[in-house]
N, C-alpha and C positions, 0 to 999 in steps of 0.2 A: 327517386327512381319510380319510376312505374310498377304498382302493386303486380301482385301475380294474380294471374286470374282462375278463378276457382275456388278457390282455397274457402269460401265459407260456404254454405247449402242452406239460405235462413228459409224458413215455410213458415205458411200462413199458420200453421199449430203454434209457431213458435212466438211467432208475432201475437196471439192471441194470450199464449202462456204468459206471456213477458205481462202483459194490461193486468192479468188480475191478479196477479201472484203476490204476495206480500212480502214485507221487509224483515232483514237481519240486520239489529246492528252488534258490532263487535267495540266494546267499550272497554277502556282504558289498556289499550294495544298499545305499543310503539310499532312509530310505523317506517320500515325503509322504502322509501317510494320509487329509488332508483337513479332519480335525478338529479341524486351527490352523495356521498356519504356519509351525509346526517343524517341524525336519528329524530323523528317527531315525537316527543312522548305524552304519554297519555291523553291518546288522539281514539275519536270516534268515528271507525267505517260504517258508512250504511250501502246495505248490497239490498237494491228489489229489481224484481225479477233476475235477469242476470247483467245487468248496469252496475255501476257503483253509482249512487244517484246522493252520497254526503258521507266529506268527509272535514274533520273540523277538532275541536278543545272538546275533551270530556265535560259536559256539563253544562256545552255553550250552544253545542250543534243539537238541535232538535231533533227528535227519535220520534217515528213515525207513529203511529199510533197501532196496537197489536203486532209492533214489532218482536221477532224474539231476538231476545237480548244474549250474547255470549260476552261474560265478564272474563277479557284478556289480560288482567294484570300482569304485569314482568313478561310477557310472549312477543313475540315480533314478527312483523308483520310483513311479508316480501310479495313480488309476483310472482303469481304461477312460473315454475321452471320448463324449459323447452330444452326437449333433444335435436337437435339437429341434422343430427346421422342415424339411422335406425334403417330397420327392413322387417317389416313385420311379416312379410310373404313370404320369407326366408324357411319357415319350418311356420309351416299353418294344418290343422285340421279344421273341422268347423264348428267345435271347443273351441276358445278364446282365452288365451292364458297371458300374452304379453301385457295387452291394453289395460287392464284393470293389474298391471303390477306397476305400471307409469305413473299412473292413477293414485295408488297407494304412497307411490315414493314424492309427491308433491310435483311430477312431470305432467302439465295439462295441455302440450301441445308439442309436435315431432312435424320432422320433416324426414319423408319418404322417401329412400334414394333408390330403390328398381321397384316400382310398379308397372309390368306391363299392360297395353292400352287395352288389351279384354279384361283387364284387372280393377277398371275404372268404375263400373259399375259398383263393384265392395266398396271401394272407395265412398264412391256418393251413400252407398247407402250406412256407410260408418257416418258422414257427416249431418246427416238427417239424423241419425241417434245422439250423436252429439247434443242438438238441440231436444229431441225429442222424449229424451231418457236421460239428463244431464246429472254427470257423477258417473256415467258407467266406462267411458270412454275418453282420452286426449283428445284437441283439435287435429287435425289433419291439416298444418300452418298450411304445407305443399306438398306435390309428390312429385317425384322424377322417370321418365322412363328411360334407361340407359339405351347407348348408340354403340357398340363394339367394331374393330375390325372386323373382317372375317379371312378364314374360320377367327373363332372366340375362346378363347379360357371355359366359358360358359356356355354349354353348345345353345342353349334356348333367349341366350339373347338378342336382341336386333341389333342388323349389322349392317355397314354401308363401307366401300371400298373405292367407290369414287366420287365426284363433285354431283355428279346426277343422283345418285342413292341416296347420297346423306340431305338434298336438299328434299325428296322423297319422303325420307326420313321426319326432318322434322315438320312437315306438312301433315304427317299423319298424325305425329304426339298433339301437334296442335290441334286438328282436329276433332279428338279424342276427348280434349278437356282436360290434360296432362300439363302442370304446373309449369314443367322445366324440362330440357332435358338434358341428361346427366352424358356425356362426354367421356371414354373409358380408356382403356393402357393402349392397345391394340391400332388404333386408329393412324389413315395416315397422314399425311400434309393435308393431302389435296382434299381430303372428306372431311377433318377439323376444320380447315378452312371454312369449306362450304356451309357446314352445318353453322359456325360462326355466322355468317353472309346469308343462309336461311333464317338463323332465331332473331334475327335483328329484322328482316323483313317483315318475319312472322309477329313481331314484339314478345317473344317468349326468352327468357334468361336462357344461357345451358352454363350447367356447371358442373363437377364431378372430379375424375381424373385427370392430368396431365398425360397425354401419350410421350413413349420414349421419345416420337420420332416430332415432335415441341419442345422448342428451348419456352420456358418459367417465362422470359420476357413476353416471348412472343402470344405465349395463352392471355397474360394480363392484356397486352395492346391491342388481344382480337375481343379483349368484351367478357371473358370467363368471370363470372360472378362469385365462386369460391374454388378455391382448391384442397381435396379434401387428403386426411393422412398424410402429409406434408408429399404426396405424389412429385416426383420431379427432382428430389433432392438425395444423395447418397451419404447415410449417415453413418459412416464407417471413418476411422480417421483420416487427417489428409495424406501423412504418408503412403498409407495401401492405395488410396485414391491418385494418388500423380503412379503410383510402380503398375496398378492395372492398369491406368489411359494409356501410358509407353507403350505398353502391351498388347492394348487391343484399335487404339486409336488408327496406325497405320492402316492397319487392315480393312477397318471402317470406311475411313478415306478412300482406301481403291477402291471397295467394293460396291459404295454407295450405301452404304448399311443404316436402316432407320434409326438405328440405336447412337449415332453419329451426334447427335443434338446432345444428348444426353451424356454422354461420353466426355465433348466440349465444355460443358456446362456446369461439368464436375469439378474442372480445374477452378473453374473460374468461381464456384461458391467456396473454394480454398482461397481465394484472395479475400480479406476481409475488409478493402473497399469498395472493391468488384461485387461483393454481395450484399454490403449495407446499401448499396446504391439501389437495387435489387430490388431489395425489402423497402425501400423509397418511393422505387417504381410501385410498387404493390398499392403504399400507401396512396399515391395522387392517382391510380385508374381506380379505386376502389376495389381491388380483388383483395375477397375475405380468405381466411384459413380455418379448416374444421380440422387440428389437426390427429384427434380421436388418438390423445398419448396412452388410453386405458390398452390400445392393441400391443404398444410396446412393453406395455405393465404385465400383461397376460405372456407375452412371447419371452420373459426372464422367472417363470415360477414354475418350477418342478412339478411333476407330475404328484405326487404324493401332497403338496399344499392344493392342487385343484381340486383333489381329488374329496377333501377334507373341508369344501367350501359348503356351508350348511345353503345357501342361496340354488343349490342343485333340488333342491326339496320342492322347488317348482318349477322344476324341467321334468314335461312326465317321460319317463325312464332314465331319471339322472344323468348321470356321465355318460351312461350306452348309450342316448340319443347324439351322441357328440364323437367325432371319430374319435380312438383312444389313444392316437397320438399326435393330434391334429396339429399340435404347434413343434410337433417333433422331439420332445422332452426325452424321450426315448434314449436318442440314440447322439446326444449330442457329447464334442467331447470337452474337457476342463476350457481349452483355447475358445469354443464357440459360445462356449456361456460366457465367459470374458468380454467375446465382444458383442453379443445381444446387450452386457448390461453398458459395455460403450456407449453403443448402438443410441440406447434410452437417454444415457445422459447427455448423449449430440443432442437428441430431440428435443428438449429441456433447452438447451443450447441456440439452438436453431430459432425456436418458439421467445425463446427471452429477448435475441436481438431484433426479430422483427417485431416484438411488441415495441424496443427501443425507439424502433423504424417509423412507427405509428400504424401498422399494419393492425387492420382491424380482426377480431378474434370471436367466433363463436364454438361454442361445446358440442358434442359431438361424439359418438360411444361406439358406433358401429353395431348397436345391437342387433342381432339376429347372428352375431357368428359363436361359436363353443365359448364359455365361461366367461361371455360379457351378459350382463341381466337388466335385463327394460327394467326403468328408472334406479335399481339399486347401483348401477353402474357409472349415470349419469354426477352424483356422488363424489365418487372417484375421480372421474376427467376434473372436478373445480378444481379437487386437492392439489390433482398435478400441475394447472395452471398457475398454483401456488408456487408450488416446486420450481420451476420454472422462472419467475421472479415476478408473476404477478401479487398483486395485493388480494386481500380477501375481498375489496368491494370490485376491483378488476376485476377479478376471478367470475364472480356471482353477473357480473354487466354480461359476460358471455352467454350467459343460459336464462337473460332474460329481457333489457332492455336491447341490446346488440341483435339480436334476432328480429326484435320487432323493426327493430332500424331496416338490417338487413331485407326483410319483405316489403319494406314501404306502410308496416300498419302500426306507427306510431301512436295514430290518431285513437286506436283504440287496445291498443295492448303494449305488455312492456313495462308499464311503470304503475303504480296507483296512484290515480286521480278522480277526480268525480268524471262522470261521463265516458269511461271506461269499461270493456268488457270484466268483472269479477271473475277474473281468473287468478287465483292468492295462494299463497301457503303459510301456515300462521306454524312458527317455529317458539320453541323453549327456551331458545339460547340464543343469543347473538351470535349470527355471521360473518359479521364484520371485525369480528373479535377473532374467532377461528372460524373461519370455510368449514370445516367438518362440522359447524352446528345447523348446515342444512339438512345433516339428517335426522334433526333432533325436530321430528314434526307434530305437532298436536291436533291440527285440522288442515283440511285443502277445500277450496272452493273452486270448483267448476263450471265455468259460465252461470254461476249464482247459486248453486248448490252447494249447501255446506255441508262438509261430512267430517264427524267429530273422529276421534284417535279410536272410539270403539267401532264406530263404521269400516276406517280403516284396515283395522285388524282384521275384520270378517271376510274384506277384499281380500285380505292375504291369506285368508285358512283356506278360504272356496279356493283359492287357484293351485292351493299347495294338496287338497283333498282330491283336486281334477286330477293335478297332475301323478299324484299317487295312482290314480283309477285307469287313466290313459296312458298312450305312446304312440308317437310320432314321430317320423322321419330327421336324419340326420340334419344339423344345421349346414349352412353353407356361407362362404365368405367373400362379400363382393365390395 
């Protein structure tokens, strides 16, 4: 596919940095490269400047000269993790709390899903520190500017309502230097259409939301590139689902009601070869899934365990920054907790058969909304892809080889090989054995910056000291 464009900022500093800089090698590492589920053992990386420029047998591969040497015995060796779903603009001052928590948790690259186009500027100038400051910040893989009906959920988002607006629309994302653009609930026939029939012109992806008034087939066959939080699908059981279509379908039908696709669509993902066919279809047009199950994880835990989450220690003003009943904990009754934890295990459900399906899968957190947390959260999404019925090396493809796929940057991220961007996370424990030992991290390298487990930690005091010192606006969820 056609890379997305933007997405890197190299400058002449960098290019300059790159010539003189000197080598790391990492000796007697195993290494998972990504490109199966073998382990290489007691294998020598060499990272200069930020390349990987050798990798090879302990003892056989030549180690540059004034290199410094990190002796990896029993550690393992993976690539940099990538969030997929995030919103860094979501709750910003101009303190910087998120980036350098991605950073710390082994996340060296995200993809931005509402940036809007005066927003673009931060942007560039996050990617220029990237290179220029390397270790302080993830890549900026891509960023999205989202397209809404109008009116909107969101009163400040951009909005298009008919075929002339939306093709408007993404003329301007395009213009702007805006990766993608992200496609929202709201929208109607005739402005998805268009915008589909603009980004194709334009050659810019859109991907994002499923609107109600889109049947799942029809987003795949128009070109949608991902669909994010399983949008489009009603994960309540099939009984409730055929007693409410009775219910509301007729009415739909005369009235002409947008919600009409969606309604139909419902029945039909209760047929379960009507929907494995589906998840088919997914697989041969290429449309990915982000399905961020850590939001269903968060929507089933009582107020009193959120409340009790030590990861609030770097939200400055804790829980107050976050409405207090944001996920409605509050006031739910025995029956609704029931079926929120349904709800979860449909998802789980949902996400297993279209893995079955060959439906392609990237990770994805939705950080920036109350009690999900840049990179500690990223974490969580593998485990439940576990849950799910993926495997541990499945699991792990999503947040790291699968994304690169997904961008078209293969060629330089994704897996470890020589002539590769050094973006690494160098783990205590095998992965592949339990998912949950990606969080057992010892070092992360960043576009060739190595920063040991004590570096690390100091990432995490400084943001946890800010955040004590500061306060900042409530989060929001998009």
């Amino acid at each position: 596919m056609k890379k997305y464009t933007g997405v890197f900022l190299f400058t002449l500093f960098a290019a300059q940095l790159f010539a003189q800089s000197v080598s790391t090698a990492i000796i007697h590492v195993i290494v998972i490269a990504m490109t199966s589920a073998s382990l290489q053992n007691n294998m020598t990386v060499v990272v200069t400047g930020n390349k990987i420029t050798g990798i090879g047998k302990t003892g056989q591969l030549k180690i540059p000269a004034g290199a410094t040497v990190i002796d990896a015995s029993g550690k393992y060796l993976i690539p940099g993790l990538w969030d997929m779903h995030v919103h860094v603009f979501a709750k910003r001052s101009q303190e910087d709390y998120d980036l350098p928590l991605f950073i710390a948790n082994g996340v060296t690259g995200i993809r931005e899903m509402w940036t809007k186009t005066g927003q673009m500027q931060q942007v560039k100038l996050w990617r220029k520190q990237f290179y220029e400051q390397p270790g302080t910040i993830p890549r900026f893989v891509a960023v999205g500017t989202m397209v809404d009906g109008s009116p909107s959920f969101w009163p400040d988002a951009d909005t298009a309502n008919t075929a002339a607006q939306a093709h408007l629309a993404v003329q301007r994302i395009k213009a702007a230097g805006v990766d993608f653009v992200k496609v929202y609930n709201g929208l109607s026939r005739e402005a998805y259409f268009a915008i589909a029939d603009e980004a194709k012109k334009q050659a810019i992806p859109f991907a994002g939301h499923v609107p109600n008034s889109i049947l799942l087939k029809e987003a795949s066959d128009a070109g949608q590139r991902s669909i994010e939080h399983l949008t489009g699908y009603t994960l309540t059981d099939c009984p409730t689902i055929e007693t409410e279509a009775k219910k509301y379908l007729p009415e739909a039908i005369a009235t002409g009601s947008p919600d009409r696709p969606f309604i139909e669509q419902a029945l039909d993902l209760c047929d379960e070869k009507k929907s494995f066919a589906l998840y088919q279809l997914f697989a041969k047009n290429d449309t990915w899934q982000v399905p961020t199950l850590i939001d269903k994880k968060i929507s089933i835990l009582d107020t009193a365990t959120l409340y009790r989450d030590e990861r609030l220690n770097y939200v400055p003003g804790g829980r107050q920054t976050f409405h207090d009943d944001y996920w409605g904990q509050y006031h739910k009754t025995v029956g609704e907790w029931d079926t929120l934890r349904m709800m979860q295990q449909k998802s789980f459900t949902v996400v297993g058969r279209m893995h079955r399906a060959g439906v392609k899968f990237m990770a994805g957190t939705d950080t920036g909304n109350p009690y999900i947390y840049p990179g500690f959260s990223l974490h969580e999404e593998l485990e439940m892809f576990t849950e799910a019925g993926f495997t541990a090396f499945e699991a792990l493809k999503t947040a790291t080889i699968n994304p690169a796929i997904f961008l078209g940057m293969t060629d330089s991220l994704g897996t470890i090989a020589k002539g590769k961007n050094a973006d690494m996370v160098l783990l205590n424990s095998n992965p592949l054995k339990n998912i949950n030992n990606t969080r057992s991290i010892n070092a992360v390298i960043v576009n060739g910056k190595y920063l040991s487990r004590d570096a690390l930690d100091k990432m995490l005091a400084d943001v946890k000291a800010l955040a004590k010192k500061n306060s900042y606006g409530r989060a929001t969820n998009k």
